[in-house]
C-alpha positions as CSV (number, residue, x, y, z in Angstrom):
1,X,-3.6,-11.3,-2.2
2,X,-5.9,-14.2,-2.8
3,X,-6.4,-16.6,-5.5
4,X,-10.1,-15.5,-5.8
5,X,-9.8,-11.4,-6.8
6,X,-12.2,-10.8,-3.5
7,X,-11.1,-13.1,-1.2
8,X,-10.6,-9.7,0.8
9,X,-14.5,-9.3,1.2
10,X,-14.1,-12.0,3.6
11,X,-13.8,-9.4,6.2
12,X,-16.9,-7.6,6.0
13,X,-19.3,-10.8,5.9
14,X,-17.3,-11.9,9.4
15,X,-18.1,-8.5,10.8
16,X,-21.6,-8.4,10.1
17,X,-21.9,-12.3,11.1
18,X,-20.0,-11.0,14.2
19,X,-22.5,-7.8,14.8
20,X,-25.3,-10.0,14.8
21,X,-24.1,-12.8,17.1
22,X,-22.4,-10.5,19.9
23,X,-25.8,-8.1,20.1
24,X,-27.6,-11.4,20.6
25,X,-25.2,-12.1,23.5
26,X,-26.2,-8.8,24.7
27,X,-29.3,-8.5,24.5
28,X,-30.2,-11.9,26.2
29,X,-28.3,-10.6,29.1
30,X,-30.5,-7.3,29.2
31,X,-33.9,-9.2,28.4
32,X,-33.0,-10.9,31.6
33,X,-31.3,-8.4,33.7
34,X,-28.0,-9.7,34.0
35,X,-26.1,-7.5,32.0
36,X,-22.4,-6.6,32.9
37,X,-19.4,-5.4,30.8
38,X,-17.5,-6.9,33.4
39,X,-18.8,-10.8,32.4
40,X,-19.1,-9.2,28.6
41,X,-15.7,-9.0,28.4
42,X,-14.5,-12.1,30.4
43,X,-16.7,-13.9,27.6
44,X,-14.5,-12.1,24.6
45,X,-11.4,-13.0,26.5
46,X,-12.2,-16.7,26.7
47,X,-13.1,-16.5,23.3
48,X,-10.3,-14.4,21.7
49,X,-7.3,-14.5,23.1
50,X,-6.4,-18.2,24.0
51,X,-6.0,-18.8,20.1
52,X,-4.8,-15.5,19.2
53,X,-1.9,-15.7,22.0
54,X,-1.5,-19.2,20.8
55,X,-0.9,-18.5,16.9
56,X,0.9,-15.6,17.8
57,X,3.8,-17.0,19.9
58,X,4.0,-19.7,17.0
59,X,4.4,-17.2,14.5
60,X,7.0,-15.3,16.8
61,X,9.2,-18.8,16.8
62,X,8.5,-19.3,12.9
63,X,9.7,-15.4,12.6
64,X,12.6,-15.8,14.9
65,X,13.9,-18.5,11.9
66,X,12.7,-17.0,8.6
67,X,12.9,-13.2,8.8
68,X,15.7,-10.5,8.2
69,X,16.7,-8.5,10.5
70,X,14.8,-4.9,9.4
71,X,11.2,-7.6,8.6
72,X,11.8,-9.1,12.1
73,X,12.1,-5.6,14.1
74,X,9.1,-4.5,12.2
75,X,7.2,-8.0,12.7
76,X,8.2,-7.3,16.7
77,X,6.5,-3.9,16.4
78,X,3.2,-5.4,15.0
79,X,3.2,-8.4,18.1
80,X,2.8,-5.0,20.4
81,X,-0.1,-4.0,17.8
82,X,-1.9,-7.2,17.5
83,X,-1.5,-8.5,20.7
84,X,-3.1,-4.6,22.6
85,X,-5.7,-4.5,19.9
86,X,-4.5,-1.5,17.9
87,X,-2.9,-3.2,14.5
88,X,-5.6,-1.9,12.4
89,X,-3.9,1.7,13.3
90,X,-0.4,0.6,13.0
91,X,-0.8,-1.3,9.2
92,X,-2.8,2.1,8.5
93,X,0.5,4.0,9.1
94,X,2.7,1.4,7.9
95,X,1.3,-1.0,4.8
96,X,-1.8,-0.7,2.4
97,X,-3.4,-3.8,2.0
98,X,-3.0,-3.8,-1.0
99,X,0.5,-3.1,-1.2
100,X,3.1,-5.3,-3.1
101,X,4.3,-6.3,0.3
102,X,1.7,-6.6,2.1
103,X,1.8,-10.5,1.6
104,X,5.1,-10.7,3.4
105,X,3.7,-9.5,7.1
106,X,2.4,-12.3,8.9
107,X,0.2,-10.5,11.1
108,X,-1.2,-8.4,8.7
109,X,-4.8,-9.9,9.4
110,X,-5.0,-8.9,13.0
111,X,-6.2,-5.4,11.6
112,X,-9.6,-6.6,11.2
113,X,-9.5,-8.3,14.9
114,X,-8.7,-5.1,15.9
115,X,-11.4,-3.1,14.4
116,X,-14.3,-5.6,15.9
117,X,-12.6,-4.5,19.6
118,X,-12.7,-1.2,19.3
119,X,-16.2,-1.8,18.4
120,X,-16.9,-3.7,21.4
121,X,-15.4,-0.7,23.6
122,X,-18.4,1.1,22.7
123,X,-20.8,-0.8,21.3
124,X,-22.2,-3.1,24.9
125,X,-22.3,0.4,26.5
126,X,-24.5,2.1,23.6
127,X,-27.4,-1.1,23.5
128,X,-27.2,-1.2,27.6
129,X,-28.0,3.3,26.7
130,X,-30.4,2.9,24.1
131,X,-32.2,-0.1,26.3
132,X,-32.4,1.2,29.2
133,X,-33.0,5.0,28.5
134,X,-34.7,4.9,25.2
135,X,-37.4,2.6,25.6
136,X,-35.5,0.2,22.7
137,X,-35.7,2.5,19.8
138,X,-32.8,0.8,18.3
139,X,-33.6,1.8,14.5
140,X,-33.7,5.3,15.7
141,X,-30.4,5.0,17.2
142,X,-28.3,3.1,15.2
143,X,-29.3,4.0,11.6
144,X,-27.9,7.7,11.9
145,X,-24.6,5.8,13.0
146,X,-24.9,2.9,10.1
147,X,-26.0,5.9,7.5
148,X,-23.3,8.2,8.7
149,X,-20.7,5.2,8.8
150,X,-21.5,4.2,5.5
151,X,-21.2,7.8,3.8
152,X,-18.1,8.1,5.5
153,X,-17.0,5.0,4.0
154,X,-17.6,5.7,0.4
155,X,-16.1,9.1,0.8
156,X,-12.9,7.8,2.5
157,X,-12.4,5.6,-0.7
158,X,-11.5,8.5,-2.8
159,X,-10.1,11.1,-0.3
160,X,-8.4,8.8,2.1
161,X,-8.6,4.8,1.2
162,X,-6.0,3.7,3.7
163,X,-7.9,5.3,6.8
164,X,-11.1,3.9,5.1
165,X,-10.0,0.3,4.9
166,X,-8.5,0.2,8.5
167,X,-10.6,2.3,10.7
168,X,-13.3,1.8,12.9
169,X,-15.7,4.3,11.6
170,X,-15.2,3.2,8.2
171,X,-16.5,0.1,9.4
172,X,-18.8,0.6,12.2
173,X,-22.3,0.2,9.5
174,X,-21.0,-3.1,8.5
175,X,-21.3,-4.7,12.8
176,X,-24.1,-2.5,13.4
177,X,-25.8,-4.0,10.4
178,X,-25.6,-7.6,11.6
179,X,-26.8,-5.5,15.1
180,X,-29.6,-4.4,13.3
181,X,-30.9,-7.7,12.2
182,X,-30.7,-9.5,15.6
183,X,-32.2,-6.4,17.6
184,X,-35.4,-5.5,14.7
185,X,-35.8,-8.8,13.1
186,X,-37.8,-7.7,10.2
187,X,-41.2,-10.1,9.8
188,X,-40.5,-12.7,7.2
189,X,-42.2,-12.8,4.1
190,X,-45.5,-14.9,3.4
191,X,-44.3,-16.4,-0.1
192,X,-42.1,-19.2,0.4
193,X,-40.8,-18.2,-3.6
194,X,-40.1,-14.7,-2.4
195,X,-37.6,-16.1,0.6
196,X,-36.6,-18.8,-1.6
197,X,-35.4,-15.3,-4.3
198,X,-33.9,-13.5,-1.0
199,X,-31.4,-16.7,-0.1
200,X,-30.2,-17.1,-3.7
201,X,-30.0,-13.5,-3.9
202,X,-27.9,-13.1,-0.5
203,X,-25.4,-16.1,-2.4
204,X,-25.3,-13.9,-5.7
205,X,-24.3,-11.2,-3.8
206,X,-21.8,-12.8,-1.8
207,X,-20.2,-14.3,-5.4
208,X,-20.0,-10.5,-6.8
209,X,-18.1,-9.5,-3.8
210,X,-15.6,-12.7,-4.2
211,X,-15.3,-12.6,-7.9
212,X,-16.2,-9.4,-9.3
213,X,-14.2,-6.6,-6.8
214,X,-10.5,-7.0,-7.2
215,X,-7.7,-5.1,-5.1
216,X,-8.4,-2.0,-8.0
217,X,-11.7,-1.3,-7.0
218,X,-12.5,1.1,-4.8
219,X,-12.6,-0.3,-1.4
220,X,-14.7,-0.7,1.2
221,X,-17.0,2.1,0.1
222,X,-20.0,1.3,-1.9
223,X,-18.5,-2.1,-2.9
224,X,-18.5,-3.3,0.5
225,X,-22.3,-3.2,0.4
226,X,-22.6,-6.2,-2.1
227,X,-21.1,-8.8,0.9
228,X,-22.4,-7.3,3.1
229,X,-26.2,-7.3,1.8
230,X,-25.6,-10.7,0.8
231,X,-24.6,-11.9,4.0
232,X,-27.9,-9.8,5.9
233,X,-29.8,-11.6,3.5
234,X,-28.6,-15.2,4.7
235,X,-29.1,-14.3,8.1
236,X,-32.8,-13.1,6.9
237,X,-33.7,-16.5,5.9
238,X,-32.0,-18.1,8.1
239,X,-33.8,-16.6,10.7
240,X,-37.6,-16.8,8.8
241,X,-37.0,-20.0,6.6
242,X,-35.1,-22.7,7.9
243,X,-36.2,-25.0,4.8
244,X,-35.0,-22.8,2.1
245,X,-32.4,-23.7,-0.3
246,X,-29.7,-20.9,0.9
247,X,-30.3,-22.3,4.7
248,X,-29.7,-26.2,3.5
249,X,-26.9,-25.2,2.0
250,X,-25.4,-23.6,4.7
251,X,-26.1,-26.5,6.8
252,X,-24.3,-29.2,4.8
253,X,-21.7,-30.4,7.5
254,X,-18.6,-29.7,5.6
255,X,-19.7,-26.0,6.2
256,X,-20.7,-26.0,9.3
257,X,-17.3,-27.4,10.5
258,X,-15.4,-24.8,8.8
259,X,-17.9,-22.3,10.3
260,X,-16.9,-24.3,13.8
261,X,-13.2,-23.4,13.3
262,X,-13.7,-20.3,11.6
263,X,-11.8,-18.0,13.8
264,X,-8.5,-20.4,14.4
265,X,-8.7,-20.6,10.7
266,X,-8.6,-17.2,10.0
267,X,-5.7,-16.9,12.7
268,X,-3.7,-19.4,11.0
269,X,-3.9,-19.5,7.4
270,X,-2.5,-15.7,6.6
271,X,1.3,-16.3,8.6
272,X,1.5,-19.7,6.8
273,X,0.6,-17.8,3.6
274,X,2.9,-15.1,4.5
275,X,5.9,-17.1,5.3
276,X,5.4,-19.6,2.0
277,X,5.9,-16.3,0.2
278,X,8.4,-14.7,2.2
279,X,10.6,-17.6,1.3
280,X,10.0,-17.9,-2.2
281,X,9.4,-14.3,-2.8
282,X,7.2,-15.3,-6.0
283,X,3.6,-16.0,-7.2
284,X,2.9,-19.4,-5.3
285,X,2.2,-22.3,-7.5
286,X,-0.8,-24.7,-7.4
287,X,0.4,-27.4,-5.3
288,X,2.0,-24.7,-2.7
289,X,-1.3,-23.5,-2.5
290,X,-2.7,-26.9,-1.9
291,X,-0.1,-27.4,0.8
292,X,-1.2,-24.1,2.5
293,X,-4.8,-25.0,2.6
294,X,-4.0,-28.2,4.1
295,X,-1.5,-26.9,6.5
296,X,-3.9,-24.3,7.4
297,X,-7.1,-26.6,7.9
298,X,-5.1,-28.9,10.0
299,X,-3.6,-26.4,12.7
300,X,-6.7,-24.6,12.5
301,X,-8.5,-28.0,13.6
302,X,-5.5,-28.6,16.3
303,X,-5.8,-24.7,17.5
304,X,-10.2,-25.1,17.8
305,X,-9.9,-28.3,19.8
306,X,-7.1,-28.0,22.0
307,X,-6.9,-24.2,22.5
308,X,-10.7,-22.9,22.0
309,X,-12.6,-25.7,23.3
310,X,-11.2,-26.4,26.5
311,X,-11.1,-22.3,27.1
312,X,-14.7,-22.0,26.6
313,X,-16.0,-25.1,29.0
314,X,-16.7,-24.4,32.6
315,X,-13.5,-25.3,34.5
316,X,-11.0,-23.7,37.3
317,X,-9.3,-21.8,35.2
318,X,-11.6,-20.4,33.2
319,X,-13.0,-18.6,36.0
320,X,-13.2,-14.2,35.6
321,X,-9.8,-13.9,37.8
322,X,-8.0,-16.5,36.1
323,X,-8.9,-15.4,32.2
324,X,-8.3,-11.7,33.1
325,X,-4.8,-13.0,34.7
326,X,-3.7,-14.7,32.3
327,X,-4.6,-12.4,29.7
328,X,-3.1,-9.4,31.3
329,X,0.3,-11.8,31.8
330,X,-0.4,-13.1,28.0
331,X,-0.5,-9.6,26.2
332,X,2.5,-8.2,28.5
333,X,4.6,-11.4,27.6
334,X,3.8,-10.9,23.5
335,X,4.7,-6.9,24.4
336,X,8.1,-7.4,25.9
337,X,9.0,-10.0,23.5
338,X,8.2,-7.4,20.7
339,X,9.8,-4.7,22.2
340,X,13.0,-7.0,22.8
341,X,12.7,-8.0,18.7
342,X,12.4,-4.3,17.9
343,X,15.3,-3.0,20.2
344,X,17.4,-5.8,19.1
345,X,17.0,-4.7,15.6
346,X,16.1,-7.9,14.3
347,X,18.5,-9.3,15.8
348,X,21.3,-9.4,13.0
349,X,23.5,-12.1,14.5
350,X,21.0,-14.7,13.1
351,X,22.0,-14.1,9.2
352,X,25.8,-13.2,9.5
353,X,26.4,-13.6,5.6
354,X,23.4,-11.3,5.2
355,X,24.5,-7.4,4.6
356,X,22.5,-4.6,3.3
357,X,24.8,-2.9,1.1
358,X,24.4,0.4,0.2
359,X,23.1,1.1,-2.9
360,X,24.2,4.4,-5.1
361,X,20.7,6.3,-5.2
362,X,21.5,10.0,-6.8
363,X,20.5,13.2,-5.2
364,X,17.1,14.0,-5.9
365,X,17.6,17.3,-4.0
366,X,15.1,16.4,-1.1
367,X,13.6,19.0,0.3
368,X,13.8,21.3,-2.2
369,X,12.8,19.6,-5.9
370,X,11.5,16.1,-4.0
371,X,8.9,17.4,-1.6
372,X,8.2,14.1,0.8
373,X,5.4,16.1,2.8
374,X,7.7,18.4,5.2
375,X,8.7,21.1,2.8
376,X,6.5,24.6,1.8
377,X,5.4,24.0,-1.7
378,X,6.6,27.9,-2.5
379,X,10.1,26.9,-1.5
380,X,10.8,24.9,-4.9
381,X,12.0,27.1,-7.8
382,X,12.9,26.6,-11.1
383,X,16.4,27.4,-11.0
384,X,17.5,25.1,-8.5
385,X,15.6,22.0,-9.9
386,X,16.8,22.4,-13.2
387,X,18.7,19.3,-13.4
388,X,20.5,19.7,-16.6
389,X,21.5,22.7,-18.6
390,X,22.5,24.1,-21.5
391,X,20.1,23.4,-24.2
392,X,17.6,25.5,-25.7
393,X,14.6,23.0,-24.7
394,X,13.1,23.1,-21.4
395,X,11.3,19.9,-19.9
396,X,9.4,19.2,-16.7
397,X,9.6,15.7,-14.6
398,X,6.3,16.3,-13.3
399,X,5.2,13.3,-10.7
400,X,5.9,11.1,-7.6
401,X,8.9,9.4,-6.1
402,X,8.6,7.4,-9.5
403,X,9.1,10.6,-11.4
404,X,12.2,11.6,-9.1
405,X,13.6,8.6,-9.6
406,X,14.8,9.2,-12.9
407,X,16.7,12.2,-11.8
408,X,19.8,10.4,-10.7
409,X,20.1,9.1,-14.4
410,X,20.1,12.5,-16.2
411,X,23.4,14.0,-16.2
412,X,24.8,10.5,-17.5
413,X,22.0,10.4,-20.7
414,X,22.2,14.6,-21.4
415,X,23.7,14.6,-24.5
416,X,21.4,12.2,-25.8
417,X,18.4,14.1,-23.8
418,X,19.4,17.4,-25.5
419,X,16.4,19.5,-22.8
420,X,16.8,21.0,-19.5
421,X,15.2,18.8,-17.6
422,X,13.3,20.6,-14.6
423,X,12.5,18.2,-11.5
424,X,8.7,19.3,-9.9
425,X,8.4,16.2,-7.4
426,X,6.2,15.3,-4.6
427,X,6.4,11.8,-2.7
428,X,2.9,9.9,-2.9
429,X,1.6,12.3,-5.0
430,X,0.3,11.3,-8.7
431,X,0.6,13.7,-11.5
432,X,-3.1,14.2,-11.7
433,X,-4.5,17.5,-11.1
434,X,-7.8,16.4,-9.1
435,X,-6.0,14.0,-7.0
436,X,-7.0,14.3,-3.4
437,X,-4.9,12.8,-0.5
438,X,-5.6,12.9,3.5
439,X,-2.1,11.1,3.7
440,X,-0.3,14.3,1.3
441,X,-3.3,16.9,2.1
442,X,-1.1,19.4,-0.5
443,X,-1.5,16.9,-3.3
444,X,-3.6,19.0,-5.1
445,X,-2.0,22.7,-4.5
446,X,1.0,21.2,-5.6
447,X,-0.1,20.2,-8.5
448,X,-2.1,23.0,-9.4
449,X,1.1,24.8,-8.7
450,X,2.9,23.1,-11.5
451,X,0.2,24.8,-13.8
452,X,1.9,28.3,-13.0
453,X,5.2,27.0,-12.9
454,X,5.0,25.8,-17.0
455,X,2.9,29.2,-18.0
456,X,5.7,30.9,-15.9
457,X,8.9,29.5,-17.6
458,X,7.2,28.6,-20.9
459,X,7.5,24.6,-20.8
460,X,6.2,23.5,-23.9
461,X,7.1,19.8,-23.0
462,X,5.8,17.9,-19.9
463,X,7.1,14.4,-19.0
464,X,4.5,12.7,-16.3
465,X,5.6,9.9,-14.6
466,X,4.0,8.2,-11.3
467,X,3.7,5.4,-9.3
468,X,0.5,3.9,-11.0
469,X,-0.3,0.8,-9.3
470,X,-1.2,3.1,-6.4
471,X,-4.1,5.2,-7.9
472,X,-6.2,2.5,-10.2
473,X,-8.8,2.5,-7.3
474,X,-9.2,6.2,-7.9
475,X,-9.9,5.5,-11.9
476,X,-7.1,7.2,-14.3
477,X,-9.7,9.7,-15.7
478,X,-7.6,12.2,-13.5
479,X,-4.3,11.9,-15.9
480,X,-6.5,12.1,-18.9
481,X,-8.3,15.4,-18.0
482,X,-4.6,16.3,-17.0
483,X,-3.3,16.2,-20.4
484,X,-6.0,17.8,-21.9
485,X,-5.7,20.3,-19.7
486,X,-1.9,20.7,-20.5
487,X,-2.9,20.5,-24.3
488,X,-4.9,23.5,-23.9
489,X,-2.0,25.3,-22.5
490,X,0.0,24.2,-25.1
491,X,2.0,22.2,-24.1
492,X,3.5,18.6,-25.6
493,X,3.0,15.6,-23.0
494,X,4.8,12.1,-22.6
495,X,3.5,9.7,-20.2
496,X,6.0,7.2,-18.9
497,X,4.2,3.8,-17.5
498,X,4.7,2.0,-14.2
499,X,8.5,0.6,-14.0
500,X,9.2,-3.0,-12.6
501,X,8.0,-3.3,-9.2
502,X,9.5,-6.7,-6.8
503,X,7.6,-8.2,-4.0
504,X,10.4,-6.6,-1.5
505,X,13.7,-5.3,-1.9
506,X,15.9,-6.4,-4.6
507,X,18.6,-7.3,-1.7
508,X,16.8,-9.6,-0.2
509,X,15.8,-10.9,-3.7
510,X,19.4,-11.5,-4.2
511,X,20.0,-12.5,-0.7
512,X,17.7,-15.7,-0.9
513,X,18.2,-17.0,-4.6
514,X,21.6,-16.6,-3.9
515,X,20.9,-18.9,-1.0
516,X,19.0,-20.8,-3.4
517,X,21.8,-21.3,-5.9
518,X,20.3,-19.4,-8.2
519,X,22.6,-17.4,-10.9
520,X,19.8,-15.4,-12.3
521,X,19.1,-12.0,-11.8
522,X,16.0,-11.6,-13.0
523,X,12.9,-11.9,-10.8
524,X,9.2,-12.0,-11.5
525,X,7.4,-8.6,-11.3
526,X,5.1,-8.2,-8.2
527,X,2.2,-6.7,-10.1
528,X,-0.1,-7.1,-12.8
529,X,1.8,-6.5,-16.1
530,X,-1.5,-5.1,-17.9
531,X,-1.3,-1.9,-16.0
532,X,0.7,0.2,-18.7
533,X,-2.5,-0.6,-20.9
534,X,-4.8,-0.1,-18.4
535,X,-3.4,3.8,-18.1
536,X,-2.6,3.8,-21.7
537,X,-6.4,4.1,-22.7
538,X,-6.5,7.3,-20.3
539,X,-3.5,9.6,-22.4
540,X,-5.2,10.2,-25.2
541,X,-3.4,12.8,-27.3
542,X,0.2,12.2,-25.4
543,X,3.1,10.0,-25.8
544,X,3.0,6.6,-23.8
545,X,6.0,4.8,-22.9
546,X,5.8,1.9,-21.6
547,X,9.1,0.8,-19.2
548,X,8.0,-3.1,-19.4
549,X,8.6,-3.0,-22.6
550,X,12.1,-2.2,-22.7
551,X,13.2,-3.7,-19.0
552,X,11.2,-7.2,-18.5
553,X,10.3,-10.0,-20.4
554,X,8.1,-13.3,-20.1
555,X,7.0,-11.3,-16.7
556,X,10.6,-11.4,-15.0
557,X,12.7,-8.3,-15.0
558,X,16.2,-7.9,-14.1
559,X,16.8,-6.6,-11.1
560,X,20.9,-6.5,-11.1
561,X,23.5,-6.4,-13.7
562,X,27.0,-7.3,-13.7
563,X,27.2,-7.1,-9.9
564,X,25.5,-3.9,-9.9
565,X,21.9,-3.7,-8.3
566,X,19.3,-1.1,-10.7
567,X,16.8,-0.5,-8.0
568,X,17.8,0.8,-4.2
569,X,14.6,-1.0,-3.0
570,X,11.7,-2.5,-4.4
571,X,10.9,-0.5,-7.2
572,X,12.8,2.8,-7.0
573,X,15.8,2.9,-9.9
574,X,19.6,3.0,-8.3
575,X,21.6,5.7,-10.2
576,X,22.8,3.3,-12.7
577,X,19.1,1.6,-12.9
578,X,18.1,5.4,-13.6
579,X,20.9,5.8,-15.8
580,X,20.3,2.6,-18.3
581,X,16.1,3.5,-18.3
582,X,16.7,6.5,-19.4
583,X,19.0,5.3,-22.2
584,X,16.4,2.6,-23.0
585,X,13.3,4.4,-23.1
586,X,13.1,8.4,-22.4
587,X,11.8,10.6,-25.3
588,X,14.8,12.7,-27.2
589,X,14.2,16.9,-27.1
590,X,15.3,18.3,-30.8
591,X,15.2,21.7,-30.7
592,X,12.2,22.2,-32.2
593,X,9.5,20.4,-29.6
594,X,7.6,19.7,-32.6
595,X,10.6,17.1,-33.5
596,X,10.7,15.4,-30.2
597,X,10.6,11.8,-30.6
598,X,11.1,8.5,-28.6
599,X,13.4,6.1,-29.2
């Protein structure tokens, strides 16, 4: 996502920066009695929305030119999202982060825009509360909330990570923390050394949350606390100790200017990212990169002076009436134009040699063997989800949609297989018996289920296979307790690794480099290739296999052969994608279990 692994953490210094500087605002209008939520939020209009309706209408025309049809009717939903303050719950239900894709949706950075609203719902009402009728006892007030908010946090990293990145009361401690600081301004510290410590400490803290959390780290949680410290601390000495070497620093005017444009900046720089890879669908190179920066400090300069500026001076039409008008006619014109984007489908016409062609997939017996959520676990049963027959040796495909994916290549590969192969699958659900989900609440019953299913039918051979990129955050000691639980059973245990996995779907892959001229079919992997060994150390006393092994090379996999495309989507095998893995790389089932061995 960012060419330094924490670039992400971003967010959480700007929302404590932002707690503190809006409960200033706030307070100075109850200290002298002229507080209203009425001017409170003619304030956040003139300063939020000029350049957010302003880099959102350019990214509507930019979209309008670059994106296919299904991006651009989900781009037109996410206008409605960003532009009424809810995106944060509408990338919640529709991307993680830290998704492959995630880089291809230009307005995926609204989400934290959002959450700092829906704090300011609340939050103007709650000082005006605590001021008025609790004789300021802030810290009594608010640290319940931070303490809570911050418990809530951690947990949410483990049992439901998506929620706990994009929510507001996942993030709620890190505003009310800057809050904190501006409303109980601890004393500052008589040793100039000490403060001197606490600024180059607040930096260190800051460089652990840019360089030392990556996107597999659990997320905000505990790891949030490092920026968000840091940045508390800055704002400590900044407050106490103007002279120190942390508040110099900050005041070097190359800073202070990108602190000036700050918000336009962070507006503009993630569609231009977004866009730069949408059209080459690939890891940037360095002087892309450069050009984005430059292209991003530039119109970020052009949006501050011409949009902010004049928006926040004292003129006719920045008046309440006119800033509500025109925000009211603003947010309804960026609504009907997304609602016009998503009812006209993207609109097609725009790419008339573009066609999604339908892919051969398989039957994966949805429903019944591939449970996406909507099925009773009890309803699966052995003898409809044995997938082949015939053979003396019975075998469960035990995983996710990256387990059933394989099913489509069986019945082509069964004489080579030589097992029954038994299809136990559940969409966004690891095979890991401890795995916990919010998303797929019967995660874990399912799994436990397949316990009973391989005492039951006396599986002596288990094949795990999952989508693993998704549950690193979570730590892969889950799979290794798995296996020795499945040892103690008995039972024999091959591990496949993650498959290839593109940056989008291996049409529109094909779509652009044929565009491109490009006569290649093989593309560059959208994730780290070190994964396999990453779970490899965690299946200790099983079989690994490692798909890269056999399907990519140099980093670039091939994602079509002879006309013929191997994956339906991004990731998922086609049936003759299934079919030629399983040639490649599935184990072989002698007889004897004891004799099984991979090719």
């Amino acid at each position: 996502m960012s060419a330094i692994p924490g670039g992400f953490t971003g967010v959480d210094i700007f929302f404590v920066i932002s707690g503190y500087l809006i409960t200033g605002s706030l307070l100075d209008d109850l200290e002298r009695g002229q507080f209203s939520i009425v001017s409170f939020y003619w304030r956040r209009a003139r300063r939020i929305l000029p350049a957010l309706i302003f880099v959102t209408l350019l990214t509507c025309i930019a979209a309008l030119f670059i994106l296919l049809p299904s991006d651009l009717h989900e781009f037109s939903l996410s206008v409605i999202a960003a532009s009424t303050f809810w995106s944060n719950v509408y990338f919640w239900k529709t991307s993680n982060y830290f998704s492959i894709d995630a880089e291809l949706r230009p307005l995926l950075h609204t989400w934290s825009l959002s959450v700092e609203e829906q704090y300011y719902i609340f939050a103007p009402i709650l000082m005006f509360l605590i001021y008025r009728y609790f004789a300021k006892r802030w810290l009594t007030a608010l640290l319940p909330i931070i303490l809570g908010s911050f418990l809530l946090a951690v947990m949410a990293t483990w049992l439901a990570p998506s929620a706990g990145f994009y929510l507001l009361p996942t993030r709620v401690w890190e505003l009310m923390l800057g809050a904190v600081l501006m409303l109980k301004r601890p004393p500052p510290l008589s040793n100039r050394f000490l403060m001197e410590l606490v600024g180059l400490a607040g930096f260190g803290l800051l460089a652990i949350g840019f360089f030392a959390i990556s996107e597999s780290d659990p997320f905000p949680g505990y790891n949030a606390f490092y920026p968000c410290l840091g940045t508390a601390l800055l704002i400590y000495v900044g407050q106490n100790s103007p002279s120190t070497i942390a508040s110099r620093i900050l005041e070097v005017r190359p800073l202070v200017w990108i602190g000036l444009i700050s918000y336009s900046l962070y507006l503009v720089h993630w569609p231009i990212n977004a866009f730069a890879h949408y059209l080459s669908l690939q890891k940037l190179d360095a002087s892309m990169t450069v050009a984005m920066t430059v292209a991003s400090f530039a119109l970020a300069a052009f949006s501050w002076k011409y949009i902010e500026q004049p928006f926040r001076q004292k003129r006719s039409f920045t008046a309440p009436m006119p800033i509500f008008a025109f925000s009211a006619g603003a947010i309804a014109l960026l609504c009907v134009g997304g609602a016009t984007g998503a009812l006209g489908n993207g609109f097609p016409q725009r790419f008339p040699d573009y066609a999604q062609q339908r892919i051969p997939v398989g039957d994966w017996l949805k429903g019944t063997c591939f449970n996406e959520g909507s099925s009773r676990i009890e309803s699966w049963n052995i003898k409809d989800c044995t997938r082949t027959r015939g053979f003396p040796t019975t075998v469960l495909l035990w995983g996710d949609s990256f387990a059933a994916h394989y099913v489509s290549g069986l019945e082509a590969n069964i004489n080579q297989l030589q097992a029954n192969v038994v299809e136990y699958t559940y969409a966004g659900c690891p095979p890991i018996l401890s795995y916990f989900s919010y998303a797929r609440p019967d995660c874990m019953r399912f799994n436990q289920q397949a316990l009973k299913v391989i005492q039951n039918a006396g599986i002596k051979t288990v094949v795990l296979s999952g989508r693993w990129t998704d549950y690193e955050a979570r730590s892969f000691d889950g799979l290794q307790q798995t296996i020795d639980t499945l040892h103690g059973l008995g039972v024999r245990v091959f591990v496949i690794g993650q498959s290839p996995q593109f940056i989008t779907d291996v049409r529109k892959i094909a779509f652009f480099a044929k565009r491109g001229n490009l006569s290649d079919t093989s593309w560059p992997m959208a994730m780290d290739p070190d994964i396999n060994n990453r779970v490899r150390s965690f299946t200790k006393g099983a079989t690994f296999i490692d798909p890269l092994e056999f399907l990519c090379s140099a980093g670039r996999c091939s994602y079509a052969d002879a006309g013929q495309f191997l994956y339906f989507d991004y990731g998922h095998f086609s049936s003759i994608g299934a079919t030629r893995a399983i040639a490649k790389y599935w184990p072989v089932f002698a007889v004897d279990d004891a004799l099984a061995t991979t090719k």
